[in-house]
C-alpha positions in Angstrom: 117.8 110.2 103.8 113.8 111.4 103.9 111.4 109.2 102.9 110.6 111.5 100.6 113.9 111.4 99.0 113.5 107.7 99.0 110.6 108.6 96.7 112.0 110.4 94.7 114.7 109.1 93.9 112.3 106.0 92.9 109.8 107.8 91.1 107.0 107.2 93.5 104.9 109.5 95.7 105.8 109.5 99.4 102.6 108.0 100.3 103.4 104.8 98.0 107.2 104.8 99.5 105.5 104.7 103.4 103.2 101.7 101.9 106.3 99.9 100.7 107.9 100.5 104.3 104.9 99.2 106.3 104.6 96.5 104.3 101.0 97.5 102.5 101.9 96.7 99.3 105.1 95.5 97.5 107.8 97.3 95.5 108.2 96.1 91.6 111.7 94.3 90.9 113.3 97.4 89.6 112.2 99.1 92.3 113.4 97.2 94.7 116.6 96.6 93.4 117.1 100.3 93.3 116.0 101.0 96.7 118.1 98.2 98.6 120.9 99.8 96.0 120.6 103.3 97.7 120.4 101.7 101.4 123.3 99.9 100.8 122.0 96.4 101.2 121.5 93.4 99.2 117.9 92.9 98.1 117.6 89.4 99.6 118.3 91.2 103.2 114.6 93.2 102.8 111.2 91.4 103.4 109.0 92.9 100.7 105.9 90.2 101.9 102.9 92.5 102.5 101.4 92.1 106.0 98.0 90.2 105.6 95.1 92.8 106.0 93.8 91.0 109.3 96.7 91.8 110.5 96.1 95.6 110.6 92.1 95.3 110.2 89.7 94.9 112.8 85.4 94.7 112.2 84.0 97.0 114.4 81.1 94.8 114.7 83.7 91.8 115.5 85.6 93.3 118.1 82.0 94.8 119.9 80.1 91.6 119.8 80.0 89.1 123.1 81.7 86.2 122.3 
């Protein structure tokens, strides 16, 4: 199964399926019920938390300064 079929099958464009999967932002109830029906798992076996931003995020101005 595609990501994009996981999409579709949820009703949600591919891009907003890869943000679900990278853990940018966080499927509603239904939806998650759904997909961890089509994986064949139980919804309590998924982590849905969405990673903090400074976890992905960087300042350029931050990382160039001299500490």
């Amino acid at each position: 199964m595609t990501v994009q079929d996981l999409a579709d099958a949820l009703g949600v464009s591919r891009g907003s399926m890869g943000d679900y999967l990278h853990g940018r932002k966080e499927p509603s109830i239904t939806r998650a019920l759904l997909l961890a029906e089509l994986l064949k798992v139980d919804v309590h076996q998924v982590d849905w938390q969405p990673k903090p931003q400074n976890e992905r995020l960087v300042s350029k101005s931050a990382a160039s300064s001299p500490s």
